[in-house]
N, C-alpha and C positions, 0 to 999 in steps of 0.2 A: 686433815689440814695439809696443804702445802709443804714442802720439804726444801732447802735448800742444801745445794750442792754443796758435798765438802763435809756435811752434819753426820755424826752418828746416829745412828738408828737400833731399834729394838723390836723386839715383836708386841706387835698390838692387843689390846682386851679386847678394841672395842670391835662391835659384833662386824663382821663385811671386812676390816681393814685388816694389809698384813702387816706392814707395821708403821712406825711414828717417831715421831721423836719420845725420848725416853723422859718419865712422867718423876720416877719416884728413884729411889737407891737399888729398890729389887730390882727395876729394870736394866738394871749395868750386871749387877751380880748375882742372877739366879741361872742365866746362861739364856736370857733373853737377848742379849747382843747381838745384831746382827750382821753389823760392818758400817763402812762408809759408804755414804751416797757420791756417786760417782759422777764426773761429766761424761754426757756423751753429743758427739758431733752433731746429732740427728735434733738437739732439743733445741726450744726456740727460745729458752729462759735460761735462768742460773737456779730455778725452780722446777721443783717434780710437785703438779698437781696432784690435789687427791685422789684416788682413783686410777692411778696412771700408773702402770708398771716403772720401777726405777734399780737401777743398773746399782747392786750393793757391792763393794770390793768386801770379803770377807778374809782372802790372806796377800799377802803383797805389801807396797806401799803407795802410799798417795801423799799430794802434797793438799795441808788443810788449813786453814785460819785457826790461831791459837790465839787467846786471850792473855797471854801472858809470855814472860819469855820465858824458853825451853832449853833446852840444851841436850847434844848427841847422850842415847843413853837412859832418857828421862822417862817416867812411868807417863802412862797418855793418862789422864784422866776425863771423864764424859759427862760435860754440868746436866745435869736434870732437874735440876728446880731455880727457878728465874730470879736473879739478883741484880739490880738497879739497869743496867743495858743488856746483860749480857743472859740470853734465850738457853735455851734445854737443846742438847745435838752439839754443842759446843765444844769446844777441845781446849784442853788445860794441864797444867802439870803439877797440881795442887786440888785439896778440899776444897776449899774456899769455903771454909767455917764461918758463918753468920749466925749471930747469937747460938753459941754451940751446935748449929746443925750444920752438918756437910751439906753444901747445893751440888757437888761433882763427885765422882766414883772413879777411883782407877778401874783399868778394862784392863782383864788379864790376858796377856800377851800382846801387848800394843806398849809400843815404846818408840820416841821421838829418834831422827838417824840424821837431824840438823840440828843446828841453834841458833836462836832467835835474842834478839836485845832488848825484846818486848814486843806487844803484840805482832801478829804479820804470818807471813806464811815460812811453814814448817816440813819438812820430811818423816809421814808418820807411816810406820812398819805395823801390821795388826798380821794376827796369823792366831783365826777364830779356830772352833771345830766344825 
């Protein structure tokens, strides 16, 4: 599937692809993470099609669309299971607990270095292995 820019990403099951947006909880926390999908000058979208090789930032920062507000400081967290608008690849600083299940995972070593008054864009720090 498509990817927009700005989304986390993990590594894929699925046979051929290397990775996707993140499906389940393991996908944030078994060390399947694999950074932020990045922009690059050269693209003709705000999309990485399937199939396409795409530019991951894995330590650094980027600035990314957050679903909520944030503040300098804040654990990043990476929604993985879809709740009323808001898609999987998504950035948050909360569970977001739905009838008792987490839809999002904190990412260890990613933490916000802006803040936000709610949704909008943010300064996120990630520094994978």
């Amino acid at each position: 599937a498509a990817v927009p820019m700005g989304r986390g990403v993990c590594i894929s099951g699925t046979a051929g692809a290397k990775c996707d947006l993140p499906a389940s909880a393991s996908d944030v926390t078994q060390g399947k993470t694999l950074g932020v999908v990045v922009f690059t000058p050269a693209a003709s979208s705000t999309t990485v099609p399937a199939g396409v090789q795409a530019s991951i930032l894995r330590k650094g920062r980027a600035w990314v669309t957050v679903e909520e507000a944030v503040s300098d400081g804040d654990q990043a967290f990476l929604r993985h299971t879809t709740h009323t608008d808001d898609t999987p690849g998504a950035w948050r600083k909360s569970a977001d607990t739905v009838s008792g299940s987490a839809t999002a995972t904190a990412v260890p070593s990613a933490y916000y270095r802006s803040s936000t008054s709610g949704a909008g864009l943010a300064l996120l720090e990630i520094n994978l292995p």
